[in-house]
C-alpha positions in Angstrom: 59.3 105.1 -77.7 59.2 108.4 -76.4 59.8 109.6 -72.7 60.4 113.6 -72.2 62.5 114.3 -68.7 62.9 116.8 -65.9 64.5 115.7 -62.9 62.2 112.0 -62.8 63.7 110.7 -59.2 63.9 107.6 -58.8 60.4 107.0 -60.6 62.5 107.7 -63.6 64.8 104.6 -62.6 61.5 102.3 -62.0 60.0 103.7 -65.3 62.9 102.2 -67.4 63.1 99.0 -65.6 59.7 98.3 -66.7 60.4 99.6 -70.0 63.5 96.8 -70.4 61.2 94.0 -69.6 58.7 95.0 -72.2 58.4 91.9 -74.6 57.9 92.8 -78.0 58.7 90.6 -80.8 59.7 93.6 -83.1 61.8 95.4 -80.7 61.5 99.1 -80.3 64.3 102.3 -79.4 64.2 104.7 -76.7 64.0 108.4 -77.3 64.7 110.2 -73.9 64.6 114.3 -74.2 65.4 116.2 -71.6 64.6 119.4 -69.8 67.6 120.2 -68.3 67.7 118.0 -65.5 70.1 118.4 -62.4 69.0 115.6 -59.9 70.8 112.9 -62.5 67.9 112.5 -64.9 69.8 113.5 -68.0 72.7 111.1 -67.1 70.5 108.2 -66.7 68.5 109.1 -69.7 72.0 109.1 -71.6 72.7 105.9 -70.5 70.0 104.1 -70.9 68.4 106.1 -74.5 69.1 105.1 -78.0 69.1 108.3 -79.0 69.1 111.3 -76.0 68.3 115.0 -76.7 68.9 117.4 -74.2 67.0 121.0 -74.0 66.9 124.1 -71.9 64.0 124.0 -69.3 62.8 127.1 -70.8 62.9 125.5 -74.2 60.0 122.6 -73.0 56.5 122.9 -74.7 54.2 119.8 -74.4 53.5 119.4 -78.3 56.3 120.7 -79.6 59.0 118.8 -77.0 57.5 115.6 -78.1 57.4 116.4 -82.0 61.0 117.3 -81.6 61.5 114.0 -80.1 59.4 111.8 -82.4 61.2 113.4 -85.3 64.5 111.8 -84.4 62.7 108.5 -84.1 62.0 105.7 -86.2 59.7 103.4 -86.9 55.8 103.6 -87.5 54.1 103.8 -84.5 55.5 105.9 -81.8 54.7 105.2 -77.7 54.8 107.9 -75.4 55.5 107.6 -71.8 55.7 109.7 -68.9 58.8 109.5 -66.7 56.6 108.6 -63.7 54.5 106.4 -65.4 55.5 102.6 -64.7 53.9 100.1 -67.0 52.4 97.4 -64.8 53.9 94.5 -66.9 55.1 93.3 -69.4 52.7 93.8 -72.3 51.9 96.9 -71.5 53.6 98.2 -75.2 52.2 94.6 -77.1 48.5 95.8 -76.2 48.8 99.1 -77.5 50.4 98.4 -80.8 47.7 95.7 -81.2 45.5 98.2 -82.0 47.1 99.6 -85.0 46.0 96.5 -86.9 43.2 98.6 -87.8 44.4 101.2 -90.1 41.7 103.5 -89.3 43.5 104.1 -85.8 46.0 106.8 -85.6 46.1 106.5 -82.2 45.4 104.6 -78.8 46.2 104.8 -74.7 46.2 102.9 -71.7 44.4 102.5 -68.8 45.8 104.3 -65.9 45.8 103.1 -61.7 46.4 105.3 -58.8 49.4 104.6 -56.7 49.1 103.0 -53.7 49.6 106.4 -51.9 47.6 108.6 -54.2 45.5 110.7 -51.7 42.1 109.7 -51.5 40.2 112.7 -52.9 42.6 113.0 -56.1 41.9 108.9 -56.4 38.6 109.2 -56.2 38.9 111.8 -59.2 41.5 110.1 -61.3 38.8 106.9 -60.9 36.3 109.1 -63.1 38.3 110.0 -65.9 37.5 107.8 -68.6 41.7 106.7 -68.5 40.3 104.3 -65.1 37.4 102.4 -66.8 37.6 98.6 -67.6 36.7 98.3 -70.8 38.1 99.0 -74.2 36.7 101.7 -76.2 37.0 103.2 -79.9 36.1 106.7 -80.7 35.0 107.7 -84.0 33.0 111.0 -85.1 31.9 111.6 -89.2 32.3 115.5 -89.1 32.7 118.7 -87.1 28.8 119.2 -87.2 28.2 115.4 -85.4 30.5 116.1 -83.0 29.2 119.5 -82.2 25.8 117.7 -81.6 26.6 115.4 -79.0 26.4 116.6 -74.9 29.5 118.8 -73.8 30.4 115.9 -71.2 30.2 113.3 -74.0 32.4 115.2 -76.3 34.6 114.9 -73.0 34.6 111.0 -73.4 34.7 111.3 -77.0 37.7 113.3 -77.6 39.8 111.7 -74.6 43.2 111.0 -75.2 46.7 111.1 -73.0 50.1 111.2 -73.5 50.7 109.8 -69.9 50.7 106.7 -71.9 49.7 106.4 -75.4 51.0 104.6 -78.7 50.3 107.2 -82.1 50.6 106.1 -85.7 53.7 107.9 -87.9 51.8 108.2 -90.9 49.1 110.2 -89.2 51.4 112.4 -87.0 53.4 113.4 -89.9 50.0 115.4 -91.6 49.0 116.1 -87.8 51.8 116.9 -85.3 50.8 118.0 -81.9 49.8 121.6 -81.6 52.2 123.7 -79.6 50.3 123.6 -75.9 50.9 124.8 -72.7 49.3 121.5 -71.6 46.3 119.2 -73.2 48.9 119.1 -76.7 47.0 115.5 -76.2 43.4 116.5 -76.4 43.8 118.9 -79.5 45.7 116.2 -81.7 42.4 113.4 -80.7 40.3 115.9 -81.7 41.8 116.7 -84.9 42.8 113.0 -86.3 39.1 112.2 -85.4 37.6 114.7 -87.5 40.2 113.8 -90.0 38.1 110.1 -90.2 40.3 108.4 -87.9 39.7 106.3 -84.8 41.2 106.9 -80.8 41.5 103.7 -78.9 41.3 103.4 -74.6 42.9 100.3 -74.4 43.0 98.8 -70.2 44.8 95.6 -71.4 47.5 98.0 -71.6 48.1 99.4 -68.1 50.9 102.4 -66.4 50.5 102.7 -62.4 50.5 106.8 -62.2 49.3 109.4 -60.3 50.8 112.5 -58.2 50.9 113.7 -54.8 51.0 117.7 -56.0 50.2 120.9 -53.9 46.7 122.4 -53.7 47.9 125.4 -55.9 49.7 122.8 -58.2 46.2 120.7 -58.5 44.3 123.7 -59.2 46.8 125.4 -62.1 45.8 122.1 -63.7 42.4 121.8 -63.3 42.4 125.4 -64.9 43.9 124.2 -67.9 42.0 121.5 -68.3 38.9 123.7 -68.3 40.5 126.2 -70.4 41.4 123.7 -73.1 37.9 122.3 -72.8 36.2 125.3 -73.2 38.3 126.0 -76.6 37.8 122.5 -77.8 34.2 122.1 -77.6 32.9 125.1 -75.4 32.4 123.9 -72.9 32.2 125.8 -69.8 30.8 124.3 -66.2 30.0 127.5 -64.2 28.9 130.7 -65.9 29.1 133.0 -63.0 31.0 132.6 -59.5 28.6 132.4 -57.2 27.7 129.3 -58.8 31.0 127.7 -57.4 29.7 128.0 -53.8 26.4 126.7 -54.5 28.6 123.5 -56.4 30.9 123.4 -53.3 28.5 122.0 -50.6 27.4 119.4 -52.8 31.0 118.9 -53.9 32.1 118.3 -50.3 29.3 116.3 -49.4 30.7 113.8 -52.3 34.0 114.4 -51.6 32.5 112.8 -47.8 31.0 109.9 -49.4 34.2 109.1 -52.0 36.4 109.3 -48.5 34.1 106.9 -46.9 33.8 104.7 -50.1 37.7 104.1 -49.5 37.5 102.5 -46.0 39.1 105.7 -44.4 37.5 106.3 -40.5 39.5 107.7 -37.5 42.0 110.7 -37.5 42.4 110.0 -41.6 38.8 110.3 -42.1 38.6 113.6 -40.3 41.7 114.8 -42.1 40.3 114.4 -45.4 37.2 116.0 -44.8 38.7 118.9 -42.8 40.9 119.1 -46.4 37.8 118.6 -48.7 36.5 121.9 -48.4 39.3 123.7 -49.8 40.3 121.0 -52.0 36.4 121.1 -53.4 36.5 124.7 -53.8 39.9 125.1 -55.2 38.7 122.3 -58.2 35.7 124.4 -59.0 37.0 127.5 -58.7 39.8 126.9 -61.0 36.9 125.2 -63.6 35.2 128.2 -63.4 38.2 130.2 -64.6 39.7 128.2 -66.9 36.2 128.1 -68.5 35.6 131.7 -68.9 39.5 132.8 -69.4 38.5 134.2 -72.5 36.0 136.0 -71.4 37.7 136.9 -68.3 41.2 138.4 -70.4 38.5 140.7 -72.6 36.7 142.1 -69.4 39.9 142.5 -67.0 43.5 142.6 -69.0 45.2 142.2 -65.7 44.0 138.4 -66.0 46.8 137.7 -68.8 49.5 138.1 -65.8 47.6 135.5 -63.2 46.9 133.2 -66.4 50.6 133.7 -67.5 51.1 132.6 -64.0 48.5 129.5 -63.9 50.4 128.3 -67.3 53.7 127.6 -65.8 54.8 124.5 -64.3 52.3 122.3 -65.4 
């Protein structure tokens, strides 16, 4: 098992308490690298880690910070963990190695619930990515050209995969280690072991309580990754021009009403969040517009490279 680190809190402290009462027959080590911590992370970590590895903050990539880490581990399948993520019992590890009796899967993640704090507009968005459903699904695709074929929100679906919590199979990360990213190293390793023939498994039996409380500017250097990995991945690219990210707006606040009022929120709250919904809404879209034309955008203006330089960091 994997976990990288930068100064986890006490989250960190609840994350391997859950992890120690994780019943699994064949037993499993810890691999804990860290980024340098200086709240008492990389002290913990120590403690607590089979086998600790401890890197300069500048040093952390998402795909190559976890290769590094998965190199100096053993065994032949390989969980990954967040440091905030908090695995809500104790089979949450059992039911993703179940999948791997299947040796077409190379790999498999779990279902993911909001905190009980999560505010309610990123709940209500965390509840539509396809790590919130219910039921299990596999993901399989025959070729490039198949997958090319099917709707860009689909391939969304198709391709999903996250390292918040996810099992991978050895075999298959040795041929296919994940890419060196900025963010989405997740998304670009699903995509490749399924056109390699193999299958991706959401498994909900297996289940990490996680979700974030982050800044508006913090939400929307994330949401312009996304897009920007999306849009390399599959092209896919949600606005074409700006002014479509007004016209998106009204109708995106108008939902963001309805998901607010879905929640049981009324009074002061309710007011609160819509007041907040209209630069939360146009944030989000703005930064998917973006992120989906950043190619485009660093060819036409080559002062873009410094804001996206910028939107990379911290993420």
């Amino acid at each position: 098992m994997v976990i990288p680190t930068w100064n986890g809190g006490n989250r960190f402290q609840e994350c391997l308490d859950a992890v120690a009462k994780q019943e699994f027959a064949r037993g499993f080590e810890l691999v804990i690298i860290d980024s340098g911590s200086t709240d008492g992370t990389a002290e913990l970590g120590r403690e607590h880690a089979d086998v600790f590895i401890s890197i300069k903050k500048e040093e952390f990539n998402h795909g190559i910070t976890r290769n590094r880490a998965i190199a100096k581990s053993g065994g032949e399948f390989i969980a990954l963990l967040v440091q905030d993520a908090i695995p809500s019992d104790s089979h949450w590890l059992e039911a993703l190695v179940d999948n791997f009796a299947d040796d077409k899967v190379a790999g498999c993640y779990s279902r993911q619930v909001p905190r009980p704090d999560c505010p309610p507009l990123l709940k209500a968005r965390l509840e539509r990515w396809s790590a919130s459903k219910s039921e299990r699904v596999e993901s399989a695709v025959n070729c490039e050209e198949e997958l090319l074929q099917i709707p860009g929100r689909k391939q969304v679906d198709l391709i999903a995969f996250d390292n918040v919590s996810s099992c991978i199979r050895r075999s298959v990360w040795e041929r296919t280690p994940f890419p060196e990213r900025p963010f989405g190293e997740d998304l670009w390793w699903a995509r490749s072991v399924l056109l390699s023939g193999y299958k991706i498994v959401f498994e909900p039996r297996s289940q990490v309580i996680h979700s974030h409380a982050n800044s508006l500017f913090y939400e929307f250097k994330r949401v312009y990754l996304d897009h920007q990995n999306w849009n390399d991945l599959i092209g896919l690219r949600l606005f074409g021009r700006l002014r479509e990210v007004w016209g998106a707006s009204i109708s995106g606040v108008q939902e963001a009403c309805q998901d607010l009022k879905n929640q049981g929120l009324n009074g002061l709250p309710y007011f609160y969040w819509v007041a907040y919904a209209l630069p939360y809404v146009m944030s989000q879209n703005l930064a998917q517009f973006l992120g989906g034309n950043s190619r485009r955008l660093r060819e036409r203006w080559p002062w873009f490279e410094r804001l996206e330089r910028v939107l990379s960091q911290g993420v």
